[in-house]
C-alpha positions as CSV (number, residue, x, y, z in Angstrom):
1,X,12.9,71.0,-20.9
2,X,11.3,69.0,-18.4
3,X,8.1,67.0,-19.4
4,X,5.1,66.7,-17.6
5,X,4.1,63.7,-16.3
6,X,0.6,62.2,-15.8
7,X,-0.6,61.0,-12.0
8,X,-2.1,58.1,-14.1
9,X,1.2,56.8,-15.4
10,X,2.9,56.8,-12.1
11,X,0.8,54.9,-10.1
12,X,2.0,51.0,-10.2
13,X,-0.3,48.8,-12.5
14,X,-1.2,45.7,-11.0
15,X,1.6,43.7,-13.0
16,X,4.2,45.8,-11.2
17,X,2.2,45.3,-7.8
18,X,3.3,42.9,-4.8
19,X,0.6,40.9,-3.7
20,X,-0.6,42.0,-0.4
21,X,-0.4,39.6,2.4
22,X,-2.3,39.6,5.5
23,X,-0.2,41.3,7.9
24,X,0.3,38.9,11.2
25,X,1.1,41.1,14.1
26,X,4.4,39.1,15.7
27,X,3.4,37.4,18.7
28,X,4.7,39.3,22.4
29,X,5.4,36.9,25.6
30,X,4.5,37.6,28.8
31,X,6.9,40.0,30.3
32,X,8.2,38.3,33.4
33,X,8.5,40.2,36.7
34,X,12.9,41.7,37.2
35,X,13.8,40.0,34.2
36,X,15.5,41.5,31.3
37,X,17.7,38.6,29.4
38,X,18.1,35.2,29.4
39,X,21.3,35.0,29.1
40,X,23.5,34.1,32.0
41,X,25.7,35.8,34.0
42,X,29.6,35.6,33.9
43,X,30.4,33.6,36.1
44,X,32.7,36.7,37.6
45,X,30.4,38.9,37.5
46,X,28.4,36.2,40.0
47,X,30.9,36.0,42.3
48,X,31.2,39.0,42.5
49,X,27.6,39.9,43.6
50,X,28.1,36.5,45.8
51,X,30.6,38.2,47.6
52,X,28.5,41.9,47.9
53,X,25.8,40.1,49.6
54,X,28.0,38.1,51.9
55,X,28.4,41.8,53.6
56,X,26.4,41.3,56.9
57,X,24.9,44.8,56.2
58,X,24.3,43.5,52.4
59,X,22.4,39.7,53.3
60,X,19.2,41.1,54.5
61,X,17.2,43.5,53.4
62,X,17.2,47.4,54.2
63,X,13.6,48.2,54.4
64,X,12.2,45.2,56.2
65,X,15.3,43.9,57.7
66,X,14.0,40.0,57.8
67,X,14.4,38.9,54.6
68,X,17.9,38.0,52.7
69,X,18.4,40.4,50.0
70,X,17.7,39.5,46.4
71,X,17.3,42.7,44.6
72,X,18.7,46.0,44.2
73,X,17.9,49.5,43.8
74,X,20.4,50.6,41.9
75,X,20.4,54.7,41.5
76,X,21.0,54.0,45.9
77,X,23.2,51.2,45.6
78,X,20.8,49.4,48.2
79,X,20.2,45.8,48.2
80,X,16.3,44.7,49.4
81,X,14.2,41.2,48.8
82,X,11.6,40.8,46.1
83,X,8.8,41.8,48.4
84,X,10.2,45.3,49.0
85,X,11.8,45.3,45.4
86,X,7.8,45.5,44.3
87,X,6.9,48.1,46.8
88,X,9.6,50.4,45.6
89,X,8.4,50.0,41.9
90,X,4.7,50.5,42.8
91,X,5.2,53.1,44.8
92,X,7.9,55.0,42.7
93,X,6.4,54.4,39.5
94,X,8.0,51.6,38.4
95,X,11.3,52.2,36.7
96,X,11.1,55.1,35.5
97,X,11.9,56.8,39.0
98,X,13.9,53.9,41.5
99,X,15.5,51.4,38.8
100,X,15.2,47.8,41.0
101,X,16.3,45.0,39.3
102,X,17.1,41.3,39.9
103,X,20.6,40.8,41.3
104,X,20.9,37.0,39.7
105,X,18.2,37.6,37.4
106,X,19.4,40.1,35.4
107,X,22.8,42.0,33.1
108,X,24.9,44.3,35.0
109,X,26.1,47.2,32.9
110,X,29.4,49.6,34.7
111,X,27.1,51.9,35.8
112,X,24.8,49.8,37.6
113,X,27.7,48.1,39.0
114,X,29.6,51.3,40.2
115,X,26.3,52.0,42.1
116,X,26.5,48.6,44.3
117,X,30.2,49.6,45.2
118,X,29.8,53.0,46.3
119,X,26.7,51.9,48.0
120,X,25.3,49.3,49.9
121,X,23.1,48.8,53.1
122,X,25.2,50.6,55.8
């Protein structure tokens, strides 16, 4: 037999009840422009990238062609400076659509990294 139970006696009773707090909404920095960690790069993984950019074709940018390269598109495997870098997002829609990221700035995952080799500015 089951019994039936009153709404009244389920609800807490203030004895049984945590005091509510204020609820502080955690505070959100400033996102920074290409960044995505703080941490630093191995330093292999530096070298690495060093050694992509001393490629001739790789130093200077593709799209303007004056200014040494300090970003990369990845999904192309192209390498562009930080002016261009912010024309691609604007005028791709940010992310979502051409992924540009920091070359020095940022993490490198084996994807991202796979894209650099197979591409590049030639």
């Amino acid at each position: 037999m089951s019994e039936v139970v009153d709404e009244n006696q389920l609800s807490a009773t203030p004895e049984t009840q945590a005091p509510q707090e204020e609820a502080k909404k955690p505070e959100v920095p400033e996102p920074k422009l290409f960044t995505t960690s703080g941490t630093p790069q191995h330093p292999e993984l530096k070298t690495f990238l060093e050694e992509k950019l001393k490629h001739p074709y790789n130093k200077y940018c593709i799209d303007c062609k004056k200014n040494l390269s300090t970003h990369a598109v990845v999904w192309l495997g192209l390498f562009v400076c930080k002016t261009c870098a912010e024309a691609h997002r604007v005028t791709f829609g940010g992310n979502q659509y051409s992924y540009v990221k920091d070359v020095f700035g940022e993490m490198w995952d084996d994807y991202q990294l796979r894209s650099i080799c197979f591409g590049g500015n030639l």
